[in-house]
C-alpha positions, 0 to 999 in steps of 0.5 A: 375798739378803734374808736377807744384806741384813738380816744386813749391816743388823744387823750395821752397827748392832751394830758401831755400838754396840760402842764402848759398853757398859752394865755390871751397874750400870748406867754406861757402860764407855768403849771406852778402859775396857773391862776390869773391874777386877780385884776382891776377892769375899769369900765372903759377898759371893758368896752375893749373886749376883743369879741363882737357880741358880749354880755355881764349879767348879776346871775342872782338877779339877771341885771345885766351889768354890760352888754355889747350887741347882746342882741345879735342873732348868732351861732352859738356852737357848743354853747347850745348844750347849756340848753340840753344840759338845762333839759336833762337837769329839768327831767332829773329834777321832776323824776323822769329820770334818774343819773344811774339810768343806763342809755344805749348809744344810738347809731345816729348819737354814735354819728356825731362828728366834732367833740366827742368821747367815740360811743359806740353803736349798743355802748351803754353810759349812765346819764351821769357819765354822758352828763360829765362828758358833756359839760367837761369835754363838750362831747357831742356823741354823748349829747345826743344820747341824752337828748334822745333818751329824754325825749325819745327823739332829736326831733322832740328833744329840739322842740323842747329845746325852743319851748324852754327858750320861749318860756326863758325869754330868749328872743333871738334863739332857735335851735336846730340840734342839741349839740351847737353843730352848725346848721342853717338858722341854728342861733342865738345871742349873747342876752340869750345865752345868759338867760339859759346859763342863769336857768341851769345855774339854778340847779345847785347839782350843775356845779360838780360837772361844770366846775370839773378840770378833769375827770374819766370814763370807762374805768379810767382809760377815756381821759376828759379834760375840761374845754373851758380853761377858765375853770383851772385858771380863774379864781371861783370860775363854776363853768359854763359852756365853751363852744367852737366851729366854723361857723360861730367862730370861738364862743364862752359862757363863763360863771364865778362867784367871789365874796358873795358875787355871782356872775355870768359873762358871754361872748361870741364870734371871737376870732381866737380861743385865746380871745374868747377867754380874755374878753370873758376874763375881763367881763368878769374881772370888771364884774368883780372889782366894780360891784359888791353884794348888799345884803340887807341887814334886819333890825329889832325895830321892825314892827313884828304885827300891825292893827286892824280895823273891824276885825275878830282880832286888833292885830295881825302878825307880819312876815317879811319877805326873805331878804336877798342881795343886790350887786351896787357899785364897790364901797357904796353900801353906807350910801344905801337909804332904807324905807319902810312903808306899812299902814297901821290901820288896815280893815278886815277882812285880811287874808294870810298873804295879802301884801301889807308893806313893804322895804325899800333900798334906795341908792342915790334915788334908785330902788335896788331892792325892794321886799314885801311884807304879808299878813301872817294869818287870816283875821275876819271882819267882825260882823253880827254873828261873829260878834255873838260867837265871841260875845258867847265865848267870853261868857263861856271863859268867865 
């Protein structure tokens, strides 16, 4: 009870103070002038970040559009729940558990210090509510909880942590816990962090909690107020993940989509909160004014089927591969070249889905896009035997 009277305290004060905002250079955003402006970032601009380690990456296809000692192994705090947050949504995704199950709170989830919404040892939360107080206010505790009820133990729940970053290619990352407390060897890098940000993005069913400004629990009486203020303040941010301690300095993994551009922005080892939000703003300000998205448009003069030799038929029908789009710089989408490469003589035998063709889009040289285009069906290679099956079947139609 002294725990949830001291939560409501806290909170009180915090939605106080929510009309008011300082911004990276210091002046007051009014709660009427809340959103910033929407700036050109050149790419010079952009190498002035005030963050020592940093990264842009296209989250649709993982280009990386800049990085700046995206390599550096380093604390990544709080940005460490994108991870368990990818864990939970994986075991939501393959049925293990479901977002109505309830789970008890540990006397070690209770333990957690930092960020956190004060469970109580035996209180019991939907996975959906720890997943709400994890992504908006960062809460520790709650973390925990879902860590060891997914895994069954922190111990475990981290060792799936470190396989999952593996099987990511994050090569400079080693979890220690499922929170972002500092611990000895606990790190990451911005590269790293991009990588599991993109993974979790994947799930369409993240956005409702991460894009979250505020929200509450317990009927109301715990107030959560998201810890990334670029969800209330940047047009079309979708989240990600803020982090905070002595040991990692101030860190963000931020993501927004605007006019069909989706990206993901990292920085670590800033000095200030106020720092981490400008240099993720800028990278994404960047992202924005120097890139668009180029969507491929399909014409009525690509072929529909293509011959073949010494087969049970002469034709077989062609499937493209979806068509996706690909970041080029702003205004350059007149400058792309298109290239259709397909045989019109292939020998059987073909097997639905061998590779055919494909579609090339060339930019000043360079492929930006390529896809592939696949038999639609079998066709057999005519040999004796079938030769007299069809032989017997057309004496049979006539």
């Amino acid at each position: 009870m002294k725990k949830r009277m001291i939560a409501t305290a806290l909170a009180f004060l915090l939605f106080m103070s929510i009309p008011f905002f300082a911004s990276a250079d210091g002046t007051d955003l009014q709660e009427e002038d809340m959103m910033y402006p929407v700036t050109t970032v050149t790419a010079a601009e952009v190498q002035d970040i005030p963050a020592p380690s940093a990264i842009l990456m296209d989250a649709d296809s993982g280009r990386v559009l800049f990085e700046k000692n995206a390599d550096e192994a380093l604390p990544p705090a709080s940005i460490t729940k994108i991870m368990t947050m990818l864990l939970v949504m994986d075991a939501l995704e393959n049925g293990q558990i479901t977002l109505d199950d309830p789970v008890t709170c540990s006397e070690h989830a209770s333990s957690m210090g930092g960020s956190q919404i004060w469970l109580e040892v035996g209180e019991t939360m939907t996975v959906d509510e720890l997943l709400r107080a994890t992504a908006v206010a960062s809460a520790n505790d709650a973390a925990m909880a879902l860590a060891e009820y997914v895994a069954g133990s922190e111990s475990e729940f981290v060792a799936r942590m470190n396989e999952k970053a593996k099987e990511l290619g994050m090569e400079n990352t080693n979890f220690f816990n499922p929170t972002g407390l500092d611990a000895d060897g606990h790190t990451s890098s911005a590269r790293d962090i991009a990588l599991m940000s993109r993974a979790l993005l994947s799930y369409d069913a993240i956005l409702p909690y991460t894009s979250t400004w505020m929200d509450t629990l317990r009927n109301g009486e715990t107030e959560l107020t998201n810890t990334n203020r670029l969800v209330r303040h940047y047009e079309g941010c979708t989240g990600l993940k803020t982090g905070t301690t002595d040991g990692a300095g101030s860190c963000l993994s931020a993501s927004a989509s605007r006019n069909g551009v989706n990206l993901i922005a990292v920085c670590m080892g800033a000095s200030t909160s106020d720092d981490r939000f400008s240099a993720c703003r800028t990278l994404l300000d960047y992202g924005f004014s120097a890139f668009e998205a180029f969507l491929p448009e399909r014409t009525s003069e690509e072929p529909k089927e293509t011959t073949v030799r010494g087969g049970v038929q002469e034709t077989v029908p062609l499937i493209y591969e979806e068509v996706s789009s690909v970041l080029i710089p702003k205004g350059r989408s007149g400058d792309v070249q298109k290239i259709l490469s397909l045989s019109t003589d292939y020998e059987a035998p073909v097997a639905a889905g061998d590779t055919v063709g494909k579609v090339e889009y060339l930019l000043d040289g360079e492929t930006i896009l390529s896809l592939f285009i696949t038999a639609g069906e079998e066709v057999e290679a005519l040999t004796l035997s079938t030769t007299f099956f069809l032989f017997l079947k057309l004496l049979i139609g006539k």
